[in-house]
Backbone atoms as SQL, in Angstrom:
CREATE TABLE atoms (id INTEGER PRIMARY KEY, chain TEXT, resi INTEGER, resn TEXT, atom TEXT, x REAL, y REAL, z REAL);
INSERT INTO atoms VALUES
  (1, 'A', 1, 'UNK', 'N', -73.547, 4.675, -10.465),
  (2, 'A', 1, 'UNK', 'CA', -72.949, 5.996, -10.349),
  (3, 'A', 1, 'UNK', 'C', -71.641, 6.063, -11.137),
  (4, 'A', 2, 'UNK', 'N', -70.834, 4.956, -10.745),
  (5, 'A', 2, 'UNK', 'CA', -69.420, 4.848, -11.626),
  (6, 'A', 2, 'UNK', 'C', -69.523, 4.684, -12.821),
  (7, 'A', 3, 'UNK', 'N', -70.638, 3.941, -13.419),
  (8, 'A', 3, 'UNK', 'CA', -70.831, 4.082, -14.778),
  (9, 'A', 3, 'UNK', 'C', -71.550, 5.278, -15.427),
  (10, 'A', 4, 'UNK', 'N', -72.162, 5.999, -15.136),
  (11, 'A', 4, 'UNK', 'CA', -72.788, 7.266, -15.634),
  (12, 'A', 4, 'UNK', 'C', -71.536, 8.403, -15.742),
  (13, 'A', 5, 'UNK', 'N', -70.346, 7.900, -14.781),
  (14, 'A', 5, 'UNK', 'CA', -69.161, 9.019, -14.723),
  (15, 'A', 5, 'UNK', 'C', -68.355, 8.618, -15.821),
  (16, 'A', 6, 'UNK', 'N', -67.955, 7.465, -16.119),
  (17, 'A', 6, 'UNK', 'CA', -67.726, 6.801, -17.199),
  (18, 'A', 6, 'UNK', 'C', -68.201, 7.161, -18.425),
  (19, 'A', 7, 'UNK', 'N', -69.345, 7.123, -18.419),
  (20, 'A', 7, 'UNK', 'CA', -70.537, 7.849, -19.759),
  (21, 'A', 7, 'UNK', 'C', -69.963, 8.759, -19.930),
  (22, 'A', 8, 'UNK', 'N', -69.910, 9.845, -19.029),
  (23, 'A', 8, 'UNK', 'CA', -69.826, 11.173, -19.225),
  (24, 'A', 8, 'UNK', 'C', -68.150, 11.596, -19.760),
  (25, 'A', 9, 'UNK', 'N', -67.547, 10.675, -19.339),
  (26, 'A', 9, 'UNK', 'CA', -65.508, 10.949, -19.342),
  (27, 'A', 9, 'UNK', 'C', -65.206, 11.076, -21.227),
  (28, 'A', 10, 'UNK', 'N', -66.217, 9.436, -21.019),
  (29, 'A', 10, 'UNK', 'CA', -66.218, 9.532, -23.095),
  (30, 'A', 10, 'UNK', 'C', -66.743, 10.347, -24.144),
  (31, 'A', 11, 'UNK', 'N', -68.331, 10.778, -23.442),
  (32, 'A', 11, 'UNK', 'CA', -68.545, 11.591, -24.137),
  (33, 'A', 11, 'UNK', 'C', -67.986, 13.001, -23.894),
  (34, 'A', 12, 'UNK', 'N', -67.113, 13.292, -22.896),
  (35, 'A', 12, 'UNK', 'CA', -66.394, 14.504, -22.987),
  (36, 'A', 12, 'UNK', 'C', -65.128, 14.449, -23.866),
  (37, 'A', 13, 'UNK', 'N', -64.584, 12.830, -24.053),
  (38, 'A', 13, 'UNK', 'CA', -63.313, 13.265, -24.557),
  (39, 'A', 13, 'UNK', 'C', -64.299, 13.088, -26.565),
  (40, 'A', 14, 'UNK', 'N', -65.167, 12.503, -26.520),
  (41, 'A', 14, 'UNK', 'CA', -65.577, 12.253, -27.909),
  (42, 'A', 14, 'UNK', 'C', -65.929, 13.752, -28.673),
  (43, 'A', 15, 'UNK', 'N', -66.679, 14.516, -27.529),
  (44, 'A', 15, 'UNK', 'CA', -66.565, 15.873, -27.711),
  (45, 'A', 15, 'UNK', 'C', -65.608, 16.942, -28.172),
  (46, 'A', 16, 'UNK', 'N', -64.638, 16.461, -27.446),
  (47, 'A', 16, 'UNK', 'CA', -63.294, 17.418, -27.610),
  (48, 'A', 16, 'UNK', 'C', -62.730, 17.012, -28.955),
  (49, 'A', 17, 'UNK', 'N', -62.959, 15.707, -29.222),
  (50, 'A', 17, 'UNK', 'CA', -61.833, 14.529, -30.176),
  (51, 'A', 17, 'UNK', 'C', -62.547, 16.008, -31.938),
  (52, 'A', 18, 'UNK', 'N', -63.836, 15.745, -31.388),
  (53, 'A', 18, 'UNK', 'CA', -64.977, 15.781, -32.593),
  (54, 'A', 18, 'UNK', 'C', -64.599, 17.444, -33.023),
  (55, 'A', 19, 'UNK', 'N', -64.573, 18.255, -32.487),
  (56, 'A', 19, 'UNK', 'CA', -64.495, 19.505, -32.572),
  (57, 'A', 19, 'UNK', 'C', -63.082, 19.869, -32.303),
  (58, 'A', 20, 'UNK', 'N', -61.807, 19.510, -32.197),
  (59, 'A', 20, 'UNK', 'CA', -60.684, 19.435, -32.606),
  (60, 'A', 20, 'UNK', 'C', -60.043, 18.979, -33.632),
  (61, 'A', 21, 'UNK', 'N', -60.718, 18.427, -34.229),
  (62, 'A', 21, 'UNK', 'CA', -60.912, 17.344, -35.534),
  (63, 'A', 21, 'UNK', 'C', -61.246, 18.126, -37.038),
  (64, 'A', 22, 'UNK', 'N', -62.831, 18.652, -36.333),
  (65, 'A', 22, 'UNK', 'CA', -63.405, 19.230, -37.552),
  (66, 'A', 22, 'UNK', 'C', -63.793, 20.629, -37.438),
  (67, 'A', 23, 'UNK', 'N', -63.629, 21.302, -36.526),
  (68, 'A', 23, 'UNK', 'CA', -64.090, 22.551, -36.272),
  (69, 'A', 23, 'UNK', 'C', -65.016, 23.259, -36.220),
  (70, 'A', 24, 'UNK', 'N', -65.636, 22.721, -37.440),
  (71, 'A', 24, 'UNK', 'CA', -67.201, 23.277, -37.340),
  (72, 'A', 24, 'UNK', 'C', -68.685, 22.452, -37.127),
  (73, 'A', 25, 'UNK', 'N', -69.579, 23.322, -36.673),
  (74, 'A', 25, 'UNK', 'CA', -70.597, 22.192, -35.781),
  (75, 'A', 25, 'UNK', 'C', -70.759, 21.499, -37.095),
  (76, 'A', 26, 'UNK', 'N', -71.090, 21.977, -38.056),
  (77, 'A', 26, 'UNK', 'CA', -72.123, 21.513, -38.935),
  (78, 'A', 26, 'UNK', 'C', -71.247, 20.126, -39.599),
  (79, 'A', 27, 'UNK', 'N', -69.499, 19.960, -39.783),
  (80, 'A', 27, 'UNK', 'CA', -69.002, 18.848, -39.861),
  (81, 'A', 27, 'UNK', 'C', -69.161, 18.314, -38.959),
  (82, 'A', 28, 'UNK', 'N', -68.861, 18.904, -37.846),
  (83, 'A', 28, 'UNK', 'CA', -68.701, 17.622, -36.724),
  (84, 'A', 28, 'UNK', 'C', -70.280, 17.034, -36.240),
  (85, 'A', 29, 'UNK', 'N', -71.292, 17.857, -36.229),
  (86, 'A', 29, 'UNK', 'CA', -72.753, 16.983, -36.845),
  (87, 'A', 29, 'UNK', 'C', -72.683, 15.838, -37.610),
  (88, 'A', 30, 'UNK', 'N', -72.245, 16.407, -38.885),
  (89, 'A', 30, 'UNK', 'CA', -71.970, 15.134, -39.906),
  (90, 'A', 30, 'UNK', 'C', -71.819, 13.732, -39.887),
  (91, 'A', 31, 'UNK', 'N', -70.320, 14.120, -39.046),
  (92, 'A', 31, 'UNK', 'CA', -69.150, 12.832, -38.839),
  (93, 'A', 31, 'UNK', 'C', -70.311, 11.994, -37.766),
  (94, 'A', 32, 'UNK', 'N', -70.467, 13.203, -36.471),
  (95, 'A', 32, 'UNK', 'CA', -70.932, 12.155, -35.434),
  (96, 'A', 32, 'UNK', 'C', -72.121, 11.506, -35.857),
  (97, 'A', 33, 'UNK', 'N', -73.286, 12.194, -36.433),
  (98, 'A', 33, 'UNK', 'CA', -74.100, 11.065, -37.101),
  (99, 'A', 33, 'UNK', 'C', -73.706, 9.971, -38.128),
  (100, 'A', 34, 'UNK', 'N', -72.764, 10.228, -39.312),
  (101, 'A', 34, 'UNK', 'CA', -72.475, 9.171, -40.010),
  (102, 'A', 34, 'UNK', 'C', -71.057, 7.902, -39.426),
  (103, 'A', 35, 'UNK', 'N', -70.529, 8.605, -38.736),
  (104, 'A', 35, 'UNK', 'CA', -69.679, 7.580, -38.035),
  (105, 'A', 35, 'UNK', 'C', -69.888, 7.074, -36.340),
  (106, 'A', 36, 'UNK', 'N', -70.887, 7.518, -35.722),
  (107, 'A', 36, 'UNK', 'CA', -70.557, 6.701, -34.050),
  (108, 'A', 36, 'UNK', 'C', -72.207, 7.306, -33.831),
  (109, 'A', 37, 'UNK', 'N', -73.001, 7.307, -34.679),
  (110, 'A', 37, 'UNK', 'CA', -74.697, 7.017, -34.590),
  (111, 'A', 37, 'UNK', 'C', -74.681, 8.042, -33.985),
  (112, 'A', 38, 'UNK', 'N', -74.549, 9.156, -33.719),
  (113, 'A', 38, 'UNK', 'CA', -75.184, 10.465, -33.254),
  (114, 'A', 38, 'UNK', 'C', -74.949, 10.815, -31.539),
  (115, 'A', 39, 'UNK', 'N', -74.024, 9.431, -31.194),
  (116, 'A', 39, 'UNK', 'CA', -73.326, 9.950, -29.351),
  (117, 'A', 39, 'UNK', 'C', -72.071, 10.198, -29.407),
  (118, 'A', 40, 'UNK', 'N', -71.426, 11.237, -28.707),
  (119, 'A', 40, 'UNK', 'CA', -70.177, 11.544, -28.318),
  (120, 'A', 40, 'UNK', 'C', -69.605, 9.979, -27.417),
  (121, 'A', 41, 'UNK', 'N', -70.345, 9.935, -26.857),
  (122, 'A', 41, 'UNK', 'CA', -69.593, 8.687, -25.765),
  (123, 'A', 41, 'UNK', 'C', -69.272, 8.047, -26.783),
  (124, 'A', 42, 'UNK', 'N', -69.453, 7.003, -28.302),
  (125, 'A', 42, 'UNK', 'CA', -69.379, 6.382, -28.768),
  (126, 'A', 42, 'UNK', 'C', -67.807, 6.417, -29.753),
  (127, 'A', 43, 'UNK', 'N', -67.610, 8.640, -29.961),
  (128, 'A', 43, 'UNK', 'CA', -66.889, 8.241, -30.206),
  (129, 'A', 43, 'UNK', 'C', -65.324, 8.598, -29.262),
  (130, 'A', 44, 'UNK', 'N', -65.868, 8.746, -28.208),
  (131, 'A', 44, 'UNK', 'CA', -64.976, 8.631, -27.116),
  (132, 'A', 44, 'UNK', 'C', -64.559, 7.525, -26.837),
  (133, 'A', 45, 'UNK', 'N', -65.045, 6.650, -26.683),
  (134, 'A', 45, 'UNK', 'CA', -64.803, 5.186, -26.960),
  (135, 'A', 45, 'UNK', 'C', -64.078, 4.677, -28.082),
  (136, 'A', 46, 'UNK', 'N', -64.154, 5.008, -29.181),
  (137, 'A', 46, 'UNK', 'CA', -63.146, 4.815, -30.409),
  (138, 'A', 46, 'UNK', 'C', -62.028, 5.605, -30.244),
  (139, 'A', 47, 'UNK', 'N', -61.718, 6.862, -29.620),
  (140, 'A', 47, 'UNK', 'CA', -60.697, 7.917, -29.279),
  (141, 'A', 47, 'UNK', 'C', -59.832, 6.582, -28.092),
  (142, 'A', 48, 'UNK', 'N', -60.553, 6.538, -27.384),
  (143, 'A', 48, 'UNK', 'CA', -59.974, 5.739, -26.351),
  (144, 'A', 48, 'UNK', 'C', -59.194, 3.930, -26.559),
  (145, 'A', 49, 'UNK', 'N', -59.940, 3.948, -27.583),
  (146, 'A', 49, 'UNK', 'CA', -59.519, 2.302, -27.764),
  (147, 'A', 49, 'UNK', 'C', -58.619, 2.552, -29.213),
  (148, 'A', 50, 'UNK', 'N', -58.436, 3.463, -29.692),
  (149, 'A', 50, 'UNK', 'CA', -57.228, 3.569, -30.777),
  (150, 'A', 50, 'UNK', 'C', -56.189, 4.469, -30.198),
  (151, 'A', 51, 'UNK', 'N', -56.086, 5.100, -29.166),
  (152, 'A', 51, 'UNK', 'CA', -55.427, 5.873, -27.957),
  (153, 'A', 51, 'UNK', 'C', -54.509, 4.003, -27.251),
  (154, 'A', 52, 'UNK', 'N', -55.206, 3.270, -26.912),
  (155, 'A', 52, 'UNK', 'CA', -55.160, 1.625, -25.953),
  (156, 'A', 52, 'UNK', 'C', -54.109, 1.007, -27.221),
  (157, 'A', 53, 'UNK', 'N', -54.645, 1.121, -28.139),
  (158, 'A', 53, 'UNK', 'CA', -53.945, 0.031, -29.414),
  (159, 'A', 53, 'UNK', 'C', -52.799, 1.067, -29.607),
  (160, 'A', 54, 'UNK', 'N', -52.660, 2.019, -29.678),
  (161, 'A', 54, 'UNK', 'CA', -51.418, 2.660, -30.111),
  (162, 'A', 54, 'UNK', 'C', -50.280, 2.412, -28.986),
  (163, 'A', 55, 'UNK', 'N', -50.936, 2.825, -27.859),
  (164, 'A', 55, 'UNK', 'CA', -49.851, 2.437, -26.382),
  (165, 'A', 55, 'UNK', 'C', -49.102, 1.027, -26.576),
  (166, 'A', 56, 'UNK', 'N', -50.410, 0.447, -26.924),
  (167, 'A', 56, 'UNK', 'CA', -49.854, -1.467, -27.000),
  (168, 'A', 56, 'UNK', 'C', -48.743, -1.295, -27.615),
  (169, 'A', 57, 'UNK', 'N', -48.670, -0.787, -29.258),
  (170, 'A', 57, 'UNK', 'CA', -47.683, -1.187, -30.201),
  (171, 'A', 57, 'UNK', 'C', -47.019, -0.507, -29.310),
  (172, 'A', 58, 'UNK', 'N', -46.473, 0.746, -28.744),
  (173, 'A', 58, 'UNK', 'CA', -45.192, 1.321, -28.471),
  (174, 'A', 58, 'UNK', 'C', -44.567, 0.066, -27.412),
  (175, 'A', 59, 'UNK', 'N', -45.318, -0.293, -26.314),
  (176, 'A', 59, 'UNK', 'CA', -45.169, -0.952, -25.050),
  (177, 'A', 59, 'UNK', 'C', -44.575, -2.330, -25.994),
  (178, 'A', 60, 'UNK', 'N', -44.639, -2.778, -26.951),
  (179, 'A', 60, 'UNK', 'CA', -44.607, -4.133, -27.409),
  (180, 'A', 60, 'UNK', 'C', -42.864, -3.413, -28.518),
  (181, 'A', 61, 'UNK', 'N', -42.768, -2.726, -29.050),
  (182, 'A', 61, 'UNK', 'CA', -41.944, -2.167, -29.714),
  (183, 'A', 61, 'UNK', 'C', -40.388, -2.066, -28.648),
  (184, 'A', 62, 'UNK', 'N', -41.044, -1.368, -27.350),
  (185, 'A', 62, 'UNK', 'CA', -39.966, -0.789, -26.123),
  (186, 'A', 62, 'UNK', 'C', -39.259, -2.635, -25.768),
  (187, 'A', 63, 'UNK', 'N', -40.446, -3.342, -25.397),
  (188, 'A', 63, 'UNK', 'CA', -39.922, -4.596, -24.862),
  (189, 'A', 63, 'UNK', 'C', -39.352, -5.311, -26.167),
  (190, 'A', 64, 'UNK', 'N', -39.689, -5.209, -27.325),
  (191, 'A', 64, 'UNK', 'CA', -38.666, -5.835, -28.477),
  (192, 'A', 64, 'UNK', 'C', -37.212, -5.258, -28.610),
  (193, 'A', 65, 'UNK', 'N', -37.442, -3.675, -28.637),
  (194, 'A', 65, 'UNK', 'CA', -35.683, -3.836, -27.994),
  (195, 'A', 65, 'UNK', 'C', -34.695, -3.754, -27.050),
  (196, 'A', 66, 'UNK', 'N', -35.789, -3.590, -25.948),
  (197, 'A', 66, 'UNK', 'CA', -34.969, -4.144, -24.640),
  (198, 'A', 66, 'UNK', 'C', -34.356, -5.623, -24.509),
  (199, 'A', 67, 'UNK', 'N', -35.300, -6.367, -25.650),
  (200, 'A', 67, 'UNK', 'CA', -35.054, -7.932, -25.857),
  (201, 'A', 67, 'UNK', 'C', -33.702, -8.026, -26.696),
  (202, 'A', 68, 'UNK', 'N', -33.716, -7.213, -27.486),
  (203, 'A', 68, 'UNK', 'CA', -32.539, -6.848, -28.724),
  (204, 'A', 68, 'UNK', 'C', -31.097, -7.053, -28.193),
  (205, 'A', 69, 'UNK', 'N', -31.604, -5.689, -27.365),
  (206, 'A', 69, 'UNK', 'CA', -30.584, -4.945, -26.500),
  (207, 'A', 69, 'UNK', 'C', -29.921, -6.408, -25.460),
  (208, 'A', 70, 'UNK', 'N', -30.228, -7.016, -25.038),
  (209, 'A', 70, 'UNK', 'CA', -30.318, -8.305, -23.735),
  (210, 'A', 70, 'UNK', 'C', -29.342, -9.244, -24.346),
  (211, 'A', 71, 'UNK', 'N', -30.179, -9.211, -25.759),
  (212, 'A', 71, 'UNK', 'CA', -29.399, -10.676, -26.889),
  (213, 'A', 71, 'UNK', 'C', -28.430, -9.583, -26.931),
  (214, 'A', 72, 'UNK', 'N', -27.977, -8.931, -27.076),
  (215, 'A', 72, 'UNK', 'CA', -27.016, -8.374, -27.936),
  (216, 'A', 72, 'UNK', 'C', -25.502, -8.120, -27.071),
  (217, 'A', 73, 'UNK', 'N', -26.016, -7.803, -25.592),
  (218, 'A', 73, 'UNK', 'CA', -25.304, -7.738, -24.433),
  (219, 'A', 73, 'UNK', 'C', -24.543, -9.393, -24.101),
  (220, 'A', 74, 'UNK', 'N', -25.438, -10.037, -24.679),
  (221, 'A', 74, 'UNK', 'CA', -25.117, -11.978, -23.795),
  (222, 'A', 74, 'UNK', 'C', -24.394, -11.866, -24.769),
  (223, 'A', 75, 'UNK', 'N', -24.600, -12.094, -26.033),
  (224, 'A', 75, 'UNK', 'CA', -23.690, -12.770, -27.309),
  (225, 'A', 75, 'UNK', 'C', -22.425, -11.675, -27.037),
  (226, 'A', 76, 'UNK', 'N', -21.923, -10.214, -26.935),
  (227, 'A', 76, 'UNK', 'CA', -21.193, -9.495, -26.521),
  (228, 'A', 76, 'UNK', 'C', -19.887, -10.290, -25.208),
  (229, 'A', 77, 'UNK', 'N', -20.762, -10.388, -24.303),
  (230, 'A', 77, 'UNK', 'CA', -20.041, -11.374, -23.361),
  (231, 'A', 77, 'UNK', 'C', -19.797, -12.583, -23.141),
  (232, 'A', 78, 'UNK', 'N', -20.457, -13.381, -24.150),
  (233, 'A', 78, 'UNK', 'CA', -20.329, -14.489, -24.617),
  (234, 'A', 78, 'UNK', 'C', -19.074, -14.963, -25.498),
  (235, 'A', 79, 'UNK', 'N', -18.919, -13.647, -26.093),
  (236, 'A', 79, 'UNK', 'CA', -17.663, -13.787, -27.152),
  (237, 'A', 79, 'UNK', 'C', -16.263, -13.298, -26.665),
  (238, 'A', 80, 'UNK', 'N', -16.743, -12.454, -25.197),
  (239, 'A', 80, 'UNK', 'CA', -15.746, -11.642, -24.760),
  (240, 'A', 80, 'UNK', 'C', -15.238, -12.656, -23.738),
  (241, 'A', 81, 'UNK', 'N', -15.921, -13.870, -23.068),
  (242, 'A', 81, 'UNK', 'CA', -15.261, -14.882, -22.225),
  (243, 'A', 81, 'UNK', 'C', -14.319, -15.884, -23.243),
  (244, 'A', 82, 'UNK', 'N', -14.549, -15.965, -24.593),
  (245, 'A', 82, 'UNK', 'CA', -13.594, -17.215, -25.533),
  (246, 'A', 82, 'UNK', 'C', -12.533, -16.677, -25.686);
């Protein structure tokens, strides 16, 4: 059951992705047969996992300069105790 709702989440957002994209049926026909074999879920699934990889870089970007920020605070008070 949870997976058929699943099915359906992707191919709704692959739907939306596809026809926000290209506007007209007859491109977005096109694309979805020549790029994700002729299912929306498939390319809801690519919407979703380049949606996952983009979050990563920000989430990995935020903690590099909170790391920055940390070094930058120690060496600050580091220099401010000599």
């Amino acid at each position: 059951m949870l997976g058929s709702i699943w099915h359906a989440l992707k191919a709704g957002i692959g739907f939306v992705y596809l026809y926000l994209r290209y506007w007209r049926p007859r491109r977005v026909r096109e694309q979805l047969a020549q790029r994700y074999g002729s299912r929306y879920a498939t390319a809801g699934s690519a919407v979703l996992t380049g949606l996952m990889q983009g979050l990563g870089v920000v989430l990995l970007l935020i903690l590099a300069a909170v790391g920055f920020f940390a070094l930058g605070a120690a060496m600050w008070a580091a220099i401010g105790q000599q």
